[in-house]
C-alpha positions in Angstrom: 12.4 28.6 -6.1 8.7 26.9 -6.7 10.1 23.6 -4.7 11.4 26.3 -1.8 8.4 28.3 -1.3 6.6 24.9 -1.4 8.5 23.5 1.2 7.9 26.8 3.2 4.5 26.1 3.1 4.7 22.6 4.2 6.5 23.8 7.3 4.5 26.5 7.8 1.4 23.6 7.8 3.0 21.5 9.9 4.0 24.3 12.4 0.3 25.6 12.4 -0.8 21.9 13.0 1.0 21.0 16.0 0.1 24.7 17.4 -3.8 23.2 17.3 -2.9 19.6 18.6 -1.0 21.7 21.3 -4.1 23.9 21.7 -6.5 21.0 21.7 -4.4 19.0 24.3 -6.5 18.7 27.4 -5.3 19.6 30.5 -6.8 17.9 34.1 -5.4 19.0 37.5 -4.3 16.7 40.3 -4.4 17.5 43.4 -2.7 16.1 46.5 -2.7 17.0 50.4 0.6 16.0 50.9 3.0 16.0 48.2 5.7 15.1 49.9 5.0 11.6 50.6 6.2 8.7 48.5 2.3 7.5 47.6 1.0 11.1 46.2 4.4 11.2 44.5 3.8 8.3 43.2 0.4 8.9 42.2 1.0 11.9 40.1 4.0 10.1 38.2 1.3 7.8 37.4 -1.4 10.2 36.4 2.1 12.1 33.9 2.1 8.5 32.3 -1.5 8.0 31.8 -0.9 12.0 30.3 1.5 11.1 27.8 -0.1 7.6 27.1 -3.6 9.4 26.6 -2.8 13.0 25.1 -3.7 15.5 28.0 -1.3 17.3 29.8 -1.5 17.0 33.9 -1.3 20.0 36.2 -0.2 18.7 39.8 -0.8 21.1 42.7 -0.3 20.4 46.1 -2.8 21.4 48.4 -2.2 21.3 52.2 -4.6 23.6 53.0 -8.4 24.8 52.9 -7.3 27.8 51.5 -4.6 26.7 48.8 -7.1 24.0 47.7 -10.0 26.8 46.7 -6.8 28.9 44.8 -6.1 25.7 42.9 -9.2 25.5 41.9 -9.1 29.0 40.5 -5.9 28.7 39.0 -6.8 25.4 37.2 -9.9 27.1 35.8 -8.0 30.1 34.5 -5.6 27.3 32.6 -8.0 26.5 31.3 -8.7 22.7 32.9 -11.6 21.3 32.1 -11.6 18.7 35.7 -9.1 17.4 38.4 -8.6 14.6 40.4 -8.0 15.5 44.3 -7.1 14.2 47.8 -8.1 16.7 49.9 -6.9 17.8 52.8 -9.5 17.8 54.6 -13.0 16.1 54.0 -15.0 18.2 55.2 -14.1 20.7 52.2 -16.1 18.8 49.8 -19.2 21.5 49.5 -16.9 24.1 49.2 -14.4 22.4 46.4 -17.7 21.5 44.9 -19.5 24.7 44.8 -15.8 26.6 43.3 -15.5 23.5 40.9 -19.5 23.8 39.4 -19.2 27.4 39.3 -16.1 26.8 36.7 -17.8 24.0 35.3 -14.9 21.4 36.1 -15.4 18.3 36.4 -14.4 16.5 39.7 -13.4 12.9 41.1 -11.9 12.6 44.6 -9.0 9.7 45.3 -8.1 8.1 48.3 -10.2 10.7 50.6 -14.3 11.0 50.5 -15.8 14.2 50.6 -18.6 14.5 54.0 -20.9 17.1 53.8 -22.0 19.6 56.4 -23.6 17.0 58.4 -20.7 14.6 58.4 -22.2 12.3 55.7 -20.2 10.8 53.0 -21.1 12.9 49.4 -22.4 9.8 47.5 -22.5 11.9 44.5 -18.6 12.8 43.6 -17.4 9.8 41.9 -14.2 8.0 44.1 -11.0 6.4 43.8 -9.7 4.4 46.8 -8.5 1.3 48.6 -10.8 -1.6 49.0 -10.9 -1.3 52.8 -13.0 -4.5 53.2 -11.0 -6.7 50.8 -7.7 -5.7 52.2 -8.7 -6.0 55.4 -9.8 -9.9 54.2 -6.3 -10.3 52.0 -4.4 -9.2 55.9 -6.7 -12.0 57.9 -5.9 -15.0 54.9 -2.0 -14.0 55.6 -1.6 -14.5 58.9 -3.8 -17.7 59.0 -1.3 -19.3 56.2 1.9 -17.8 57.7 0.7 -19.2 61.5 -0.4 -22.8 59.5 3.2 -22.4 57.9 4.6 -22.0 61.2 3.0 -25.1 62.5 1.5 -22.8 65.2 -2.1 -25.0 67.2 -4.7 -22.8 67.2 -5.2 -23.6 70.9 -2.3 -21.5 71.8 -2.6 -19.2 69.7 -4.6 -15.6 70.1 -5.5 -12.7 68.0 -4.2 -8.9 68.8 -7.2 -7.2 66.9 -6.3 -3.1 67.9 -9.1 -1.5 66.4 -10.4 2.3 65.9 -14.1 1.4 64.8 -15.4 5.0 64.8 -13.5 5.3 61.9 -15.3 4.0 58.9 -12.4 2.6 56.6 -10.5 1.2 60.2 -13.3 -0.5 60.7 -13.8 -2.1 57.3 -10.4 -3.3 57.3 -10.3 -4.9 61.1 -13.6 -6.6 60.5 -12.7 -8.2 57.0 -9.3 -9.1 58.7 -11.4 -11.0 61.9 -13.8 -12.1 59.1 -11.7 -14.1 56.7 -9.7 -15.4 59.9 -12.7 -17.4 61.3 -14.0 -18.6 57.8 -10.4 -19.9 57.7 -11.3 -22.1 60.5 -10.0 -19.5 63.4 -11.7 -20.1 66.8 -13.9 -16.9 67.4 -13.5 -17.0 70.9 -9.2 -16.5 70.5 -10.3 -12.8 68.3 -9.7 -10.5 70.8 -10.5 -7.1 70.0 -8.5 -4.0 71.4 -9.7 -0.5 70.7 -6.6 2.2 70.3 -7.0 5.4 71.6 -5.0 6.9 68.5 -3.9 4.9 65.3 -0.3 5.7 65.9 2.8 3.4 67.7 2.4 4.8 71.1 -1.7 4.7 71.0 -1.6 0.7 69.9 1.4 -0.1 72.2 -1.0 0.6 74.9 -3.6 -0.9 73.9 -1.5 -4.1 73.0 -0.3 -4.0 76.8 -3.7 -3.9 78.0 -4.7 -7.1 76.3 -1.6 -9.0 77.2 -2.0 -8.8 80.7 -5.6 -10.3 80.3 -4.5 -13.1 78.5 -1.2 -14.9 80.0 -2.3 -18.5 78.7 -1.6 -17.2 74.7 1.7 -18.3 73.4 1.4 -17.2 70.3 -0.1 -13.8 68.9 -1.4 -12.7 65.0 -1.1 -9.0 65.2 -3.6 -7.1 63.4 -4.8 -3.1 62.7 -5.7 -0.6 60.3 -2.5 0.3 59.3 1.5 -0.5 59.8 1.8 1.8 62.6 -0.8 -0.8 64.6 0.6 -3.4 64.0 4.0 -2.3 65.0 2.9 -1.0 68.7 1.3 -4.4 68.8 4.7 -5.9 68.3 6.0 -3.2 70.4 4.0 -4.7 73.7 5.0 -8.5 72.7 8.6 -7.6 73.0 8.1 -5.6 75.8 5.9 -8.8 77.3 9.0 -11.1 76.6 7.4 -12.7 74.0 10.1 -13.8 70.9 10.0 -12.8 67.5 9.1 -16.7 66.6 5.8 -16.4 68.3 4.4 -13.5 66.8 3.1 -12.5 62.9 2.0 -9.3 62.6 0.9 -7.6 59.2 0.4 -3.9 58.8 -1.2 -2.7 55.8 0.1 0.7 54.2 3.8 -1.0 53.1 5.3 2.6 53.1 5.9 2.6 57.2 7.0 -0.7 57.5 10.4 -0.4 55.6 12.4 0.8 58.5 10.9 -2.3 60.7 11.6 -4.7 57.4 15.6 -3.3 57.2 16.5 -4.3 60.5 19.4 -7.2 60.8 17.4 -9.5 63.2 13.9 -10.6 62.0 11.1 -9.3 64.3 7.3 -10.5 65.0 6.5 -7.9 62.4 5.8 -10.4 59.2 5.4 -8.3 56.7 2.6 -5.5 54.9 0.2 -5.1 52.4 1.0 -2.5 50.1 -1.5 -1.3 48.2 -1.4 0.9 44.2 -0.7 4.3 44.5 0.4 3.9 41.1 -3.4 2.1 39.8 -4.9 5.2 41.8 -3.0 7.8 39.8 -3.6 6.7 36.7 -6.8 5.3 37.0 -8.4 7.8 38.3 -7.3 10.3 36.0 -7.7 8.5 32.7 -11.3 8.5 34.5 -11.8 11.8 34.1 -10.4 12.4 30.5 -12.9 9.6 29.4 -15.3 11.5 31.1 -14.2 15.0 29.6 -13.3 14.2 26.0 -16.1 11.5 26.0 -18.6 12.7 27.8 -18.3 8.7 29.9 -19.2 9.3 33.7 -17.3 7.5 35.7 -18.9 4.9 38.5 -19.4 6.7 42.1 -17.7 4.4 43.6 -14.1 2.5 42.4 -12.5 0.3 44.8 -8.5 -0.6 43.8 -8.3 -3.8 45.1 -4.7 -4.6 43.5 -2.3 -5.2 47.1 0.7 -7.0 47.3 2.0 -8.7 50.3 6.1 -7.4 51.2 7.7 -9.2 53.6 12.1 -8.9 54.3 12.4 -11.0 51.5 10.8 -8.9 48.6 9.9 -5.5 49.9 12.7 -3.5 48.3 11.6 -5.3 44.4 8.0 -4.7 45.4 8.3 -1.0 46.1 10.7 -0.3 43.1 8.3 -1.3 40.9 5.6 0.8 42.2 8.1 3.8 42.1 8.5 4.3 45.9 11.8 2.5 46.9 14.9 4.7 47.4 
């Protein structure tokens, strides 16, 4: 009877134990704009492993809205979350999701998406997660040069489709590291030619592509590059339409996510490949982030570029995106 209630007791320990552990478990929000889409799903799969590798228990809320992001915030503080990581849905919420957040005392850090203030001016002061604009603009510049040197392709013939949307800040970044590293590869300057798109879409660069080829009838080959995959593709888009074959054209997106369809098709086309970048190094960096910066009271950096990109081309795309959990 002693050894029973003994053992009662042990249980009854044990019981009220992992009742504390459970209590002491802390719990972080993440917050996406749209959770539909393979990178934020992605992302928070990411920011449950970092959970389970870490201790802390992730609440994920998707946020579309103005309105649904300040109600988050609210119902994250009455779960008693102690921070969150977010993408908002719109930048120019940053005052207000910072104003709700200090008046709960949560801790914030933003990913992918920087908060602007009332005047339009980035909000230096919430530490950020994102893509290293510059660098993979630079990584999308050294591709083409080695894919056009693999082609045997004389710089003499050979012209760059640079579709660019400069008023935006991380467009920019990208299309000037990409023009960048091509002329400290040894690219002529002269051949860059520089294309502005009315919208970063297929349609806006198609347009924009055809505007530039009718300037330049002498180029017989073309490196293809933009902000993003959907560039890039209407840049293909107005070589084909111009006659030219898919042999005399590279073009390299950046986003990897949009360029599947284009990378499935039977026939190879002067799309080369993309750079797809970490959704999974942004979900669970940024998050382990903020429990360092919770349970340890370590403040994260203001600023943390993710510079990890991988290049998919027909060849490798569907490994590539399998292993960052956002093939089919």
């Amino acid at each position: 009877m002693h050894k029973f209630t003994k053992a009662l007791a042990v249980v009854g320990l044990a019981a009220v134990m992992s009742h504390s552990a459970i209590a002491d478990t802390p719990k972080l929000g993440f917050l996406v704009k749209q959770p539909e889409e393979p990178w934020f799903q992605t992302e928070w799969k990411f920011a449950d492993k970092a959970g389970k590798d870490l201790g802390f228990q992730v609440i994920k809320i998707a946020v579309p809205d103005g309105e649904k992001t300040l109600n988050a915030i609210d119902s994250l503080a009455a779960n008693g979350a102690k921070g969150f990581v977010i993408c908002t849905p719109d930048p120019r919420l940053g005052p207000a999701i910072m104003a709700k957040a200090r008046s709960y005392d949560l801790k914030v850090i933003a990913v992918d998406d920087q908060f602007v203030n009332s005047k339009g001016k980035p909000m230096e002061e919430v530490p950020l997660v994102m893509m290293a604009a510059t660098k993979i603009g630079e990584r999308q510049g050294q591709e083409l040069y080695k894919e056009m040197q693999k082609r045997g392709w004389k710089a003499a013939d050979t012209g760059v489709m640079a579709i660019t949307a400069d008023e935006l800040d991380t467009a920019r970044r990208r299309t000037t590291g990409a023009m960048d590293a091509l002329k400290v590869a040894g690219f002529p300057a002269a051949q860059i030619y520089k294309v502005p798109t009315k919208s970063n879409d297929i349609p806006g660069a198609l347009d924009a592509g055809n505007s530039l080829l009718v300037q330049h009838p002498e180029v017989k080959n073309w490196l293809i590059l933009g902000m993003n995959d959907n560039t890039v593709l209407g840049g293909v888009r107005a070589t084909e339409g111009q006659g030219f074959k898919a042999a005399n054209v590279i073009g390299i997106g950046i986003n990897g996510v949009d360029a599947v369809s284009e990378l499935s098709k039977n026939e190879q086309t002067g799309f080369f490949g993309s750079l797809l970048p970490s959704p999974d190094v942004h979900g669970y960096k940024s998050i382990q982030m903020l429990n360092d910066w919770v349970t340890k009271g370590v403040e994260p950096p203001k600023f943390t570029e993710v510079t990890d990109v991988v290049l998919i081309t027909r060849e490798n795309f569907k490994v590539e995106l399998q292993k960052k959990g956002l093939g089919k």
